[in-house]
C-alpha positions in Angstrom: -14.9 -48.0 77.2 -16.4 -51.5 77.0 -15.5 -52.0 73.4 -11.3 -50.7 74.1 -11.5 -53.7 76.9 -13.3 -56.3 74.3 -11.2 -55.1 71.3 -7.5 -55.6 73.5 -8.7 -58.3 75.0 -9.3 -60.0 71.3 -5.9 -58.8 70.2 -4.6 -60.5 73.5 -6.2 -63.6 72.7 -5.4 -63.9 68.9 -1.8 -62.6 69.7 -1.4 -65.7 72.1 -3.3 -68.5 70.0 -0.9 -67.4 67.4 2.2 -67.8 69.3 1.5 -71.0 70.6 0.7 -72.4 67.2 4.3 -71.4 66.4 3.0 -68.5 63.3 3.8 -65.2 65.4 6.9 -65.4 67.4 8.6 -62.3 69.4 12.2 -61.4 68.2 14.1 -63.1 70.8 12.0 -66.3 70.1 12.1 -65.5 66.6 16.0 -65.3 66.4 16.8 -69.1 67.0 14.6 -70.6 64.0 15.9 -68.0 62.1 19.9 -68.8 62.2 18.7 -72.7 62.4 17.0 -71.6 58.6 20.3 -70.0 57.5 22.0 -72.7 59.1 19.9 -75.1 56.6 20.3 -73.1 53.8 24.4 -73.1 54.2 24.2 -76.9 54.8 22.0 -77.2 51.6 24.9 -75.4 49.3 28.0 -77.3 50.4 26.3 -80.8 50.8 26.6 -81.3 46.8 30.2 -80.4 46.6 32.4 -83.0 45.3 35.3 -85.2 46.9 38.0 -84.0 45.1 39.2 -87.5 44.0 36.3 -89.3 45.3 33.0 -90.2 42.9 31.3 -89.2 46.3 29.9 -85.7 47.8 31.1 -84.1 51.1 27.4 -85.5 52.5 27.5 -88.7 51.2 31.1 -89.0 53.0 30.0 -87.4 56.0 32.6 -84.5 55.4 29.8 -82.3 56.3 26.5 -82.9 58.3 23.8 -80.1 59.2 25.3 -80.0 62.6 28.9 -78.5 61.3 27.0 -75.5 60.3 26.5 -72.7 62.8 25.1 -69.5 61.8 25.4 -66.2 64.4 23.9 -62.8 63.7 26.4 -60.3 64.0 23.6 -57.4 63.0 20.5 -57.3 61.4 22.4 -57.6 58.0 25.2 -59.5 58.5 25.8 -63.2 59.5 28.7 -65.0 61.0 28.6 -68.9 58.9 30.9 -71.1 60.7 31.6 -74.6 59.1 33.4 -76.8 61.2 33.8 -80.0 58.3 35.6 -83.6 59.1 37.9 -85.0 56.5 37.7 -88.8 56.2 41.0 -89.6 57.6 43.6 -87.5 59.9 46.0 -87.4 57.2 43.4 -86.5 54.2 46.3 -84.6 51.8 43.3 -82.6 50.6 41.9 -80.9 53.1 42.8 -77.7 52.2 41.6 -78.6 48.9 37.9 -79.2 50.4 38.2 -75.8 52.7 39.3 -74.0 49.9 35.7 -75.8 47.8 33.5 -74.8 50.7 34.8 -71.0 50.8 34.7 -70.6 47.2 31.0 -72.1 47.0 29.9 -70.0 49.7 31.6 -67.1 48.5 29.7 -67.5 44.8 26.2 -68.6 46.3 25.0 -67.4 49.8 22.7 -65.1 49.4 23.2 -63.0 52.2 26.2 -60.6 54.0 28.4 -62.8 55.7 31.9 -63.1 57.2 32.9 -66.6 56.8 35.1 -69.3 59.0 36.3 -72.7 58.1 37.8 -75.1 60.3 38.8 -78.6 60.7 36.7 -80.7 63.3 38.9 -80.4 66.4 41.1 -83.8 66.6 40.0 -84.8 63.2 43.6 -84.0 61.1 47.1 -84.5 62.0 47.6 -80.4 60.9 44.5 -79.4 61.6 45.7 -75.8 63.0 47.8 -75.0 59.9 45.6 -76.0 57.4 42.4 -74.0 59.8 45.1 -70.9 59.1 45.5 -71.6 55.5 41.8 -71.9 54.3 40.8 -68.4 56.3 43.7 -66.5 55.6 42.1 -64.3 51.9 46.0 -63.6 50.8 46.5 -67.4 50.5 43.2 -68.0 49.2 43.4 -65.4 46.3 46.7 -66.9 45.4 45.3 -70.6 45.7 43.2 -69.5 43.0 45.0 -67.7 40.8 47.1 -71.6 40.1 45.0 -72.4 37.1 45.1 -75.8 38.0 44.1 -75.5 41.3 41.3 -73.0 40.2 40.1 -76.3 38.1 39.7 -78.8 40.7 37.6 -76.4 42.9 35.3 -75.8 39.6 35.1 -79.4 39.0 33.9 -79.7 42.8 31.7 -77.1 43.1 30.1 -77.5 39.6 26.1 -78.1 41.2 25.2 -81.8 40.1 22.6 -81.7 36.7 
């Protein structure tokens, strides 16, 4: 009897010293870090993409930052990635262009189940709400890339930097 109340008691204690040094976590405390990683590892694809007629990458023009990247669990295999990306002016003319580069990036690369949404910062483009319908509609996508020259822009930006 002494040695069931030593032995939980140790389990108890190491269980505890453990989660306070951050290595065990429960599953609800677990669950933020994990979508912040996911988060990170989204941010860490679509960073490199390319301006489309800029020398520059989406990061380097602050098209995308870490915090435009939200990741939600919609069950234990699939994950909602929602990019919310800024262009560099409110009339960029290729905005669509760079929705269109983050989907099709994302769509090659992530390596987990995912349903996908990309949006325009809110107050960030003059036609922000058509061109948010445009890059998450799939029929419009498909066809965007089925226009050979269109198809070669989006490789040229997605192309990962040597």
């Amino acid at each position: 009897m002494r040695m069931e109340r030593v032995s939980g008691l140790l389990s108890w204690t190491l269980n505890r010293v453990l989660w306070l040094s951050g290595l065990f976590e429960r599953g609800a405390a677990r669950q933020p870090r994990i979508m912040e990683e996911k988060a990170l590892e989204v941010y860490d694809l679509i960073r490199t993409i390319r301006d489309p007629e800029k020398p520059n990458t989406l990061e380097e023009l602050e098209v995308v930052t870490e915090s435009c990247v939200e990741v939600q669990e919609i069950n234990e295999e699939d994950y909602l990635v929602i990019i919310r990306f800024t262009p560099t002016v409110p009339h960029c003319s290729l905005a669509t262009l760079i929705g269109l580069c983050l989907r099709v990036k994302l769509q090659r690369c992530l390596p987990f189940k995912h349903k996908l949404e990309i949006y325009i910062s809110e107050g960030t483009h003059s036609t922000e709400e058509d061109i948010n319908k445009q890059i998450n509609d799939k029929e419009r996508v498909a066809a965007a890339m089925e226009n050979p020259n269109l198809r070669e822009i989006v490789e040229q930006c997605v192309l990962e930097p040597d």
